[in-house]
C-alpha positions as CSV (number, residue, x, y, z in Angstrom):
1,X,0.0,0.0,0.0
2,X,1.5,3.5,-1.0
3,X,1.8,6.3,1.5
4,X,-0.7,8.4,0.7
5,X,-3.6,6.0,-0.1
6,X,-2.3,4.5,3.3
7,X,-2.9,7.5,4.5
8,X,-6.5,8.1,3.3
9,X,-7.2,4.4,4.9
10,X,-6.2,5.3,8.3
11,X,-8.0,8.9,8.0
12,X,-11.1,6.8,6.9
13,X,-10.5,4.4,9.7
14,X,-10.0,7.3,12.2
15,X,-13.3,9.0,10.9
16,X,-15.7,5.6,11.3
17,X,-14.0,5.0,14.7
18,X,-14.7,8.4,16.0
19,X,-18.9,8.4,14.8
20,X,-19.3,4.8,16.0
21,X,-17.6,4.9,19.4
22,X,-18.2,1.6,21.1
23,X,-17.1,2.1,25.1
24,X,-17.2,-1.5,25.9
25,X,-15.1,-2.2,29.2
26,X,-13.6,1.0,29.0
27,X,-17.0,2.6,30.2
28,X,-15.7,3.1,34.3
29,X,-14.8,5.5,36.2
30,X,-12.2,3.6,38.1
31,X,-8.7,2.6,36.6
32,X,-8.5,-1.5,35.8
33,X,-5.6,-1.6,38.0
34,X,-4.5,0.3,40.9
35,X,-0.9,2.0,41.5
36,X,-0.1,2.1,37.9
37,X,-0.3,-1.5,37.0
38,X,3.0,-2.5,39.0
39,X,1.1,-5.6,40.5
40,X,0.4,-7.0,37.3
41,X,3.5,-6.3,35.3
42,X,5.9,-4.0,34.1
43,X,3.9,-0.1,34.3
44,X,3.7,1.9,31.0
45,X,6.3,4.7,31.6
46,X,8.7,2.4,33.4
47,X,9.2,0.0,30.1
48,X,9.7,3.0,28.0
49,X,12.2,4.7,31.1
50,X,14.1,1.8,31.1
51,X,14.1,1.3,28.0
52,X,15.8,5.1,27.6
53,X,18.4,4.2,30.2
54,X,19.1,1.0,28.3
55,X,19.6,2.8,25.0
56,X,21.9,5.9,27.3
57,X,23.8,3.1,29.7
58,X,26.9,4.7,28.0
59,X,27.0,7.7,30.0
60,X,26.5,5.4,33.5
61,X,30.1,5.3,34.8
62,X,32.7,6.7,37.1
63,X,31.7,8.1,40.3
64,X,27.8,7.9,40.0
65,X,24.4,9.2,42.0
66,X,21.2,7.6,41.7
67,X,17.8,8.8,43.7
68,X,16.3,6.8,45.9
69,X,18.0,3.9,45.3
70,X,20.4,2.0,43.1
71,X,18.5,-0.2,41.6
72,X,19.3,1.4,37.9
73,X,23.1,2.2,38.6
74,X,23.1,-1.7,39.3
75,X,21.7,-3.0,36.1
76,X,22.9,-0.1,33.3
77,X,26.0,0.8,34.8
78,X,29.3,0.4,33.8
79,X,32.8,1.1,35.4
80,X,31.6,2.5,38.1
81,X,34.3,3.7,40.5
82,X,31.8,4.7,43.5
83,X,28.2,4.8,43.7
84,X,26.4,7.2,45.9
85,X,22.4,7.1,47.1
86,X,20.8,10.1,47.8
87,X,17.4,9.8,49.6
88,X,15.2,12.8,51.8
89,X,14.2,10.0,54.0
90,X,16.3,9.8,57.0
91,X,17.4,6.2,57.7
92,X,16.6,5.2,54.4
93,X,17.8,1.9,53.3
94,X,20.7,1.8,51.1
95,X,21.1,5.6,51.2
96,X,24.3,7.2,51.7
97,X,23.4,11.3,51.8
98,X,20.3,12.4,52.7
99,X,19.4,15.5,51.6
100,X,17.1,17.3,49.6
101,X,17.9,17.1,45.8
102,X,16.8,21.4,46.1
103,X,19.6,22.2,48.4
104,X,21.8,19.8,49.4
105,X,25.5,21.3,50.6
106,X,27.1,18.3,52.1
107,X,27.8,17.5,48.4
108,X,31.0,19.1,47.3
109,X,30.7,20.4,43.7
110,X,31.8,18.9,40.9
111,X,31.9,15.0,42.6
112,X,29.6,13.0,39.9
113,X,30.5,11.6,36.3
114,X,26.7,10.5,36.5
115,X,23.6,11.2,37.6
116,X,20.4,9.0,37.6
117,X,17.0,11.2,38.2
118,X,14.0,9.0,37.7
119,X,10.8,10.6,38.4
120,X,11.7,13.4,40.8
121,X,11.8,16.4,40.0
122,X,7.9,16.3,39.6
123,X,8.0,15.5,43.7
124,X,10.5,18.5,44.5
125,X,8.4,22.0,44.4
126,X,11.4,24.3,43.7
127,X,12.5,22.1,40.2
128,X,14.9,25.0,39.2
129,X,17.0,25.3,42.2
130,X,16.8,21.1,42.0
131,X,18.2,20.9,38.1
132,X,20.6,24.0,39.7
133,X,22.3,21.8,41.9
134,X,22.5,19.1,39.5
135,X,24.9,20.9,37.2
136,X,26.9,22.2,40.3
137,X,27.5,18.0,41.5
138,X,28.2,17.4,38.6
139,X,32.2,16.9,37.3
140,X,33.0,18.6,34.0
141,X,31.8,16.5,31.1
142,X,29.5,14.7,33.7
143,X,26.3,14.1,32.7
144,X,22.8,13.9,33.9
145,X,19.9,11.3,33.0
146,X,16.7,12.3,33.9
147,X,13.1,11.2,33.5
148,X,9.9,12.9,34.5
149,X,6.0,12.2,33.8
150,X,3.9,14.0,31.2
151,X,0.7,12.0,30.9
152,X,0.2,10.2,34.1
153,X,-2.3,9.6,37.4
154,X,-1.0,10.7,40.7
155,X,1.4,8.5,42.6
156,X,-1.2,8.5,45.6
157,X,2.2,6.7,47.9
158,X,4.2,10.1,47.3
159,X,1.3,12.4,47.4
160,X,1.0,11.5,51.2
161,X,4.1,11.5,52.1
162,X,5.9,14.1,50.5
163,X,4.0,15.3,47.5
164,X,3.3,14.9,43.9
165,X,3.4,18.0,42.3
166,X,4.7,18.4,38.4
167,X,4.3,16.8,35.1
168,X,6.0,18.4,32.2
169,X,6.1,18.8,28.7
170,X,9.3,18.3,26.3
171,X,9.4,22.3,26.0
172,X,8.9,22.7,30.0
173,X,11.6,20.0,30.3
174,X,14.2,22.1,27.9
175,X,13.9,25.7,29.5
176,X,14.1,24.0,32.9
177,X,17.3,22.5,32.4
178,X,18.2,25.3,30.2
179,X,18.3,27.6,33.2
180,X,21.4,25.9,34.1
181,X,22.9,23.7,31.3
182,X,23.9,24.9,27.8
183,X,21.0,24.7,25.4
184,X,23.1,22.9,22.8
185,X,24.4,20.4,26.0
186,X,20.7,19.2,26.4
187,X,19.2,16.9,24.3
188,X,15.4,15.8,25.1
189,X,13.2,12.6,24.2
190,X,9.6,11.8,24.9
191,X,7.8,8.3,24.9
192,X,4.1,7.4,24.3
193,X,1.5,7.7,21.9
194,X,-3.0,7.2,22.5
195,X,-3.1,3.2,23.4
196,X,0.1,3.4,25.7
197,X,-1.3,6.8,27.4
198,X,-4.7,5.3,27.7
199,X,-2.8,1.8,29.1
200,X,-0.6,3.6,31.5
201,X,-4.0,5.8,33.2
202,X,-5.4,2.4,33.1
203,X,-2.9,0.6,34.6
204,X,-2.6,-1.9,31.8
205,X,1.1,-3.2,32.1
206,X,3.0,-3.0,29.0
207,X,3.0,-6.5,28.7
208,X,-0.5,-6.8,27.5
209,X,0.3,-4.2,24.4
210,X,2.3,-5.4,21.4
211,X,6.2,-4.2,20.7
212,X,5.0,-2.2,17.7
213,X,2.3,-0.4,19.5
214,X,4.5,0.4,22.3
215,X,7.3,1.7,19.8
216,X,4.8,4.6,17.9
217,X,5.8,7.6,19.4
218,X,3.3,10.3,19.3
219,X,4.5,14.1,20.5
220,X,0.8,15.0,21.4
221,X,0.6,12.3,24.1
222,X,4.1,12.3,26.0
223,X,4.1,10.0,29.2
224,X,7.6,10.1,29.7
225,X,9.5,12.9,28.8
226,X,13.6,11.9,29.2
227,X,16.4,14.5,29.3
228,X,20.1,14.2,29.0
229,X,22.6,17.2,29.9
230,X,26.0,17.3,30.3
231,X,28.5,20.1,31.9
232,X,30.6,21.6,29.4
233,X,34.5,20.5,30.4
């Protein structure tokens, strides 16, 4: 089938779909599965975050940081010299600074080749001063790796504790680490498309969707929105 008359059929098919709207067991007002699907597979925005790192695992060496845990530094990194945990929560398990990603002086500047920031910076109210101190623990030529939601239901567990406060776009994402990083040092990806978005509010894991379907990548309907910056040398 030729691109344009492939086209036409999906306009067509787009047209019929949208006058003969059949609800079925979408018709609820609660999701299909609580806390984003985790009990029932892998969520939505976590295959296409890992996914990301998988694809960036490069970057994941020397003297790293990873939020909350280590659990990514562990599977995608690489030569890793020492790995650091930071974590708000005093006492945390695994952590080895606590300290609030916004201010946190008891890191020297300059001390990471690597930074892992997986969904936090929609948690941290003042996200400049966080993406601020970033660049300043970072080493030159260091780089961060960061992840934040677009599309996506409240994480009720953080809302309670701490607070779930941001989700971003790909241009929000840019002029916030603009603020600190060279514009040309920054380079930004999103993930997602209709069935994932509507899978991942559902929480429908992403092992009930095909690898094709996951793979279409729509800019209208961003659940993930991934950013990589690196201090100049």
């Amino acid at each position: 089938m030729s691109v344009p008359l492939r086209h036409y059929a999906r306009a067509l098919s787009r047209r019929i779909r949208s006058r003969f709207i059949v609800f079925g067991t979408l018709r609820h007002t609660e999701p299909v599965n609580l806390g984003f699907g985790i009990r029932q597979g892998t969520p939505v925005d976590r295959h296409y975050l890992e996914a990301y790192l998988g694809r960036h695992a490069d970057a994941i060496t020397g003297w790293a940081l990873e939020v909350g845990g280590r659990d990514y530094l562990d599977r995608f990194g690489h030569d890793l010299t020492r790995v650091d945990v930071l974590n708000i929560v005093d006492g945390a398990e695994g952590a080895t600074v606590i300290g609030d990603l916004a201010f946190c002086p008891q890191i020297a500047d300059g001390s990471f080749d690597c930074m892992v920031l997986t969904q936090t910076l929609n948690y941290v109210f003042d996200m400049k001063a966080a993406v601020a101190e970033v660049f300043r623990m970072l080493a030159p030529g260091g780089t961060v790796l960061c992840t934040v939601p677009g599309l996506s239901q409240i994480s009720r567990y953080d809302m309670d504790r701490w607070g779930d406060r941001w989700r971003l776009t790909s241009l929000s994402a840019r002029e916030l680490f603009a603020t600190a990083f060279p514009a040309e040092a920054i380079e930004v990806e999103t993930f997602g498309n209709a069935l994932s978005a509507l899978c991942f509010i559902e929480g429908i894991p992403a092992e009930r969707l095909r690898p094709e379907e996951l793979a279409v990548n729509d800019p209208d309907y961003q659940i993930l929105i991934a950013i990589r910056a690196r201090k100049p040398r």
